[in-house]
C-alpha positions as CSV (number, residue, x, y, z in Angstrom):
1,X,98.4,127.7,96.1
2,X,96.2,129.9,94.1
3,X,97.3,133.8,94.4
4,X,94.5,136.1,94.9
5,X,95.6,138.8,92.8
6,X,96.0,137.2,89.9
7,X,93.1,135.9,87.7
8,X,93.2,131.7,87.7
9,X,93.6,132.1,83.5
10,X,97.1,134.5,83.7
11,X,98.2,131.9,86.5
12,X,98.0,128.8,84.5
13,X,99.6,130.6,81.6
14,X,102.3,131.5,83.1
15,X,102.8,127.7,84.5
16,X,101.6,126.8,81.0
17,X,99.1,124.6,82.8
18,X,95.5,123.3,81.3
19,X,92.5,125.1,83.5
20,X,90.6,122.0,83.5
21,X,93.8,120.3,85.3
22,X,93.1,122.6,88.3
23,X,89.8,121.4,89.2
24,X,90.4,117.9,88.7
25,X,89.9,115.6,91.1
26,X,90.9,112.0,91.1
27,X,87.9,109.6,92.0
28,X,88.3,107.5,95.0
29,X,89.7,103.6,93.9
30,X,91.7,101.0,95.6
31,X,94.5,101.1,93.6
32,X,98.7,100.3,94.0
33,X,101.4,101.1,91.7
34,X,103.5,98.7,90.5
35,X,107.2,98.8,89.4
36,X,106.5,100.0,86.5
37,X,104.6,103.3,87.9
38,X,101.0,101.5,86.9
39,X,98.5,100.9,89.3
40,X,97.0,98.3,89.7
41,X,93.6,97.8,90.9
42,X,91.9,95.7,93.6
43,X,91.1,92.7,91.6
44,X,94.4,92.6,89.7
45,X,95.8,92.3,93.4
46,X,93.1,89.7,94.2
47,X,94.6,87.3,91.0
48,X,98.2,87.8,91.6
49,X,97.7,86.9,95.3
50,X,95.6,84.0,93.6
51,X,98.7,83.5,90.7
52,X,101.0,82.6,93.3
53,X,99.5,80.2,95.5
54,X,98.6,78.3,92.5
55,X,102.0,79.1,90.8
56,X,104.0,77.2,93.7
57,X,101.8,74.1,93.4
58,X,102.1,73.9,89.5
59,X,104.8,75.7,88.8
60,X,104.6,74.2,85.6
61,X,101.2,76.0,85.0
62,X,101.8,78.6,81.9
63,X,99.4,81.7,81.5
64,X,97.3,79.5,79.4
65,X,96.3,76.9,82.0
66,X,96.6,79.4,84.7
67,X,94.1,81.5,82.9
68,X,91.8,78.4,82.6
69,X,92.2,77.7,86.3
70,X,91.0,81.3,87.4
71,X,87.9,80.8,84.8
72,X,87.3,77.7,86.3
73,X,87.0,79.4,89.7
74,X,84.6,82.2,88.7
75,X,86.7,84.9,87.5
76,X,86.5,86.8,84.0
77,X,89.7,87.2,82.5
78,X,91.7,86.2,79.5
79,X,94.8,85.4,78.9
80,X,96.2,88.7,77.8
81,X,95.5,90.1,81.4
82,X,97.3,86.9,83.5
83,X,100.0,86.9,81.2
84,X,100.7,90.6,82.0
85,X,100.4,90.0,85.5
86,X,102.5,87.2,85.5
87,X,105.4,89.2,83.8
88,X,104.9,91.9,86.7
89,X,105.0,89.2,88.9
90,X,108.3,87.9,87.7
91,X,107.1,84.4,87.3
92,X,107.7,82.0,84.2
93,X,106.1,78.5,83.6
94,X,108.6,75.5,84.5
95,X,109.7,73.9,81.2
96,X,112.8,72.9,79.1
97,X,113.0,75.7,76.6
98,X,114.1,75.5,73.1
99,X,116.9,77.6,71.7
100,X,116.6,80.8,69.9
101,X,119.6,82.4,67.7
102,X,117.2,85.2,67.5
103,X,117.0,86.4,70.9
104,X,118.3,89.6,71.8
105,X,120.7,89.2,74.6
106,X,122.7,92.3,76.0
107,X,126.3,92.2,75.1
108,X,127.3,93.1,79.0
109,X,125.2,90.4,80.8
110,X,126.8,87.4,80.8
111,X,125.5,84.1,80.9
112,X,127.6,81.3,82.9
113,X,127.6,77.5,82.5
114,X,125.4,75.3,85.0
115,X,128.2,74.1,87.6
116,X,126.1,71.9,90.0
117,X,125.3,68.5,88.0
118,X,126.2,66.1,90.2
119,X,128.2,67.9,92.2
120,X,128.1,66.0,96.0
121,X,127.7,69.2,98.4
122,X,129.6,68.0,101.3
123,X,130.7,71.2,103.5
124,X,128.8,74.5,104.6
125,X,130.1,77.5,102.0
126,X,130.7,74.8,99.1
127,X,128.0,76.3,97.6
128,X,125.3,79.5,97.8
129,X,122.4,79.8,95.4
130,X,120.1,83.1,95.5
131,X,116.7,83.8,94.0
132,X,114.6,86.5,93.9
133,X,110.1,85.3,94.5
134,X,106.9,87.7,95.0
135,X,105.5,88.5,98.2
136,X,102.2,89.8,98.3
137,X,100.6,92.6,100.3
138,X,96.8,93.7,101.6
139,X,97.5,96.5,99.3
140,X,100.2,96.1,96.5
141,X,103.6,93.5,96.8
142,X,106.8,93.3,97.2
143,X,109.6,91.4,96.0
144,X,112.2,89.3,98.1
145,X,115.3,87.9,97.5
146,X,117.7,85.7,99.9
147,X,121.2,84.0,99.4
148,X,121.2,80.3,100.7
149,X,124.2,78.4,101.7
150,X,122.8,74.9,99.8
151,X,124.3,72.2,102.4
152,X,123.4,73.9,105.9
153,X,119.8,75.5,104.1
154,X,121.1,77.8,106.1
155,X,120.1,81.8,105.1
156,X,122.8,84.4,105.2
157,X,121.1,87.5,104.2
158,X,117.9,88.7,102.4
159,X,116.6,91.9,101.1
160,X,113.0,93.2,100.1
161,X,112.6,96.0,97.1
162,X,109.7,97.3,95.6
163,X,110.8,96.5,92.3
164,X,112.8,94.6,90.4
165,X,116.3,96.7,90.2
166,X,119.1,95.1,90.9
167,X,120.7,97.1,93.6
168,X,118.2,94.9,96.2
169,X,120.4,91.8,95.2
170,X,124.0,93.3,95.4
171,X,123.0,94.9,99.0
172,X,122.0,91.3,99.8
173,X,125.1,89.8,98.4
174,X,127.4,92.1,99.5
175,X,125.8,91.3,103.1
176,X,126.6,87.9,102.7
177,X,129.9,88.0,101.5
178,X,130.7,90.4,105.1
179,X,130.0,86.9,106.3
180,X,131.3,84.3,104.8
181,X,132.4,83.2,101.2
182,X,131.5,80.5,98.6
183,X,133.4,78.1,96.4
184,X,130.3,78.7,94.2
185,X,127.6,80.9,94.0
186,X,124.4,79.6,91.6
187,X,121.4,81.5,90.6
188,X,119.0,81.7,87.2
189,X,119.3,83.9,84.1
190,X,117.9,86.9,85.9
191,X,118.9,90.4,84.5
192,X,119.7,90.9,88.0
193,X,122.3,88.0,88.5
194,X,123.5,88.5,84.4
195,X,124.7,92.1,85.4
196,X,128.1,92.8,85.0
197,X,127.8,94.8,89.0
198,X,126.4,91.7,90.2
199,X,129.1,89.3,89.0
200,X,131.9,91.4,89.1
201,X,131.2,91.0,92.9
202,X,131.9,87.1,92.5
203,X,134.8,87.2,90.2
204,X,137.1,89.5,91.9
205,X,136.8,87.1,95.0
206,X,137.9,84.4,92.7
207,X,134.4,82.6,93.6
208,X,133.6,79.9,90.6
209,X,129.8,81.2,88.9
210,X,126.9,79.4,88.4
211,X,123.9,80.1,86.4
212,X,120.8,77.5,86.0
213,X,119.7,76.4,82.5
214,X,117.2,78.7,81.0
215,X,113.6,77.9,81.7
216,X,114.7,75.2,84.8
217,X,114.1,76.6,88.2
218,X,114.4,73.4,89.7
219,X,118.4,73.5,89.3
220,X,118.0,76.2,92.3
221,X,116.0,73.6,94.0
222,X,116.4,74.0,97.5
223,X,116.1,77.8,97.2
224,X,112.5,77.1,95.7
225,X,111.6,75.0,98.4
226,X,112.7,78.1,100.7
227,X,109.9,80.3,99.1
228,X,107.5,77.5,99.8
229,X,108.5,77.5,103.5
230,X,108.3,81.5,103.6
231,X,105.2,81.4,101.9
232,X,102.9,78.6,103.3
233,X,104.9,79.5,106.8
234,X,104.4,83.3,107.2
235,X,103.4,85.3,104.2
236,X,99.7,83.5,103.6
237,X,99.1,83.1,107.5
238,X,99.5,87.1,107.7
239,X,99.0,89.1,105.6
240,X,101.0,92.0,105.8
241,X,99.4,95.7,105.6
242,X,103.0,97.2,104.5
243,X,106.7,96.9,103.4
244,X,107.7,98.0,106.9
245,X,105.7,95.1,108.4
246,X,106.8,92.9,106.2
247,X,110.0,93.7,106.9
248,X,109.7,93.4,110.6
249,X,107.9,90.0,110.3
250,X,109.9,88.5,107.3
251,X,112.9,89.3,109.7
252,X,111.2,87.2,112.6
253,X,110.4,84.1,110.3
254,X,114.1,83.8,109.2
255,X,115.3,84.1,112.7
256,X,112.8,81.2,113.1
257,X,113.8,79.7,110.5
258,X,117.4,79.5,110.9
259,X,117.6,78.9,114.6
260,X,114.7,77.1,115.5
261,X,112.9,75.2,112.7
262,X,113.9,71.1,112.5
263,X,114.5,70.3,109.1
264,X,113.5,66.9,107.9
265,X,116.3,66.7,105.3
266,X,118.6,67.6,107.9
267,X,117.9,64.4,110.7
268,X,115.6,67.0,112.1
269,X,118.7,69.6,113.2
270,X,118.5,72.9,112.5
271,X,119.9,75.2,109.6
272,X,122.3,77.4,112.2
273,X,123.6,73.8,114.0
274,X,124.5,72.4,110.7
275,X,125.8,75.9,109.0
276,X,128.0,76.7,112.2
277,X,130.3,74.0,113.8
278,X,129.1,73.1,117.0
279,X,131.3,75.0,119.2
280,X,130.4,78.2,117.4
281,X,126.8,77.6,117.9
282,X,127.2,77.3,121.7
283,X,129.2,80.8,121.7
284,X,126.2,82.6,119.7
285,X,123.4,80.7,122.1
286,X,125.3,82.1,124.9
């Protein structure tokens, strides 16, 4: 507020402010910010939306071919720009990666062996994997992560965030754990799941730690097929207007999913009939 007795010059010196500043105006443009407090603008939307349908058919698809794909389809860009979108996204092209002595790797996060080669799953709460994927918005995105009990497919809590903290995961964790608890508990290299406040969660339960090999999502395999459920499912068929929405309708699909969707790899049962022993899922359909 601008006080009338004092000129506008003595007011912005004393709140050491530029004049020009005050009689800005911001110009109108469709815009979202991003984690990172950068906006983004309409079109950068437009090709994320675009990065990620593509990205869960070729996940193998680097920003190279993926900016080759977009030129292809009539859109300007270079590499620079869909690499930097990908990062924001959180995606990485699918391939065996070589190892580097030189990479910097925080002395606190902690990277655990690969526990699930050829291991037969043969009982619900053998083993949990979680992952964290990109949903996007009419305006902006948001990202979603879930915690999967691997034999049932069964989902036992899932949390959205706006960016890519961590805290999003341990809330989701820590509601899963009020549930049940794991022999083992698998995820990827994610700063996220490397953080000493995420594991530390696992460890004092005495729950055995799993982390896939770096640059091989498809160790977390079923929890990738998940996001392709969500995805072609829900998120693409609705296109959500908010985070609240989303929220409310993300919430509606996992019910459906859990309790009402026949999965193939399951003879057709569902994930709640196969999580639950049979007994139990009479008492909770009651």
């Amino acid at each position: 507020m601008i006080h009338k007795d004092i000129s506008i010059s003595r007011q912005c010196d004393l709140l050491s402010l530029c004049r020009s500043s005050l009689y800005y105006s911001a110009s109108p443009r469709s815009q979202t910010e991003n984690r990172n407090g950068v906006f983004e603008s309409a079109l950068n939307l437009e090709l994320m939306k675009l990065i990620d349908v593509k990205y869960l058919k070729c996940p193998f698809y680097g920003s190279r071919k993926m900016t080759a794909w977009l030129k292809g389809s009539g859109y300007r860009v270079n590499r620079k720009r869909i690499n930097r979108l990908m990062n924001i996204m959180d995606i990485r092209c699918i391939y065996p990666k070589k190892k580097r002595n030189s990479i910097h790797i925080d002395p606190d996060h902690r990277i655990f062996p690969y526990l699930l080669k050829d291991l037969s799953i043969s009982r619900a709460n053998h083993v949990w994997s979680t992952d964290i994927t990109y949903i996007p918005m009419r305006k902006g995105f948001i990202y979603l992560v879930a915690v999967m009990d691997w034999y049932s497919r069964y989902v036992i809590s899932w949390e959205v965030s706006t960016t890519l903290e961590k805290e999003f995961c341990i809330r989701a964790l820590e509601r899963a754990l009020s549930i049940s608890q794991p022999q083992i508990f698998n995820s990827d290299q994610g700063c996220q799941f490397t953080s000493p406040s995420f594991y530390q969660i696992l460890l004092d339960k005495q729950i055995a730690v799993s982390m896939d090999g770096r640059g091989r999502a498809f160790d977390n395999i079923f929890i990738e097929r998940l996001w392709r459920s969500v995805k072609y499912e829900e998120v693409y068929l609705r296109g959500y207007d908010d985070v609240s929405e989303a929220v409310r309708k993300l919430g509606k699909y996992f019910d459906f999913y859990n309790n009402e969707r026949h999965h193939q790899a399951l003879g057709y049962k569902k994930p709640v009939e196969i999580y639950f022993q049979k007994e139990v899922y009479q008492e909770v359909s009651n």
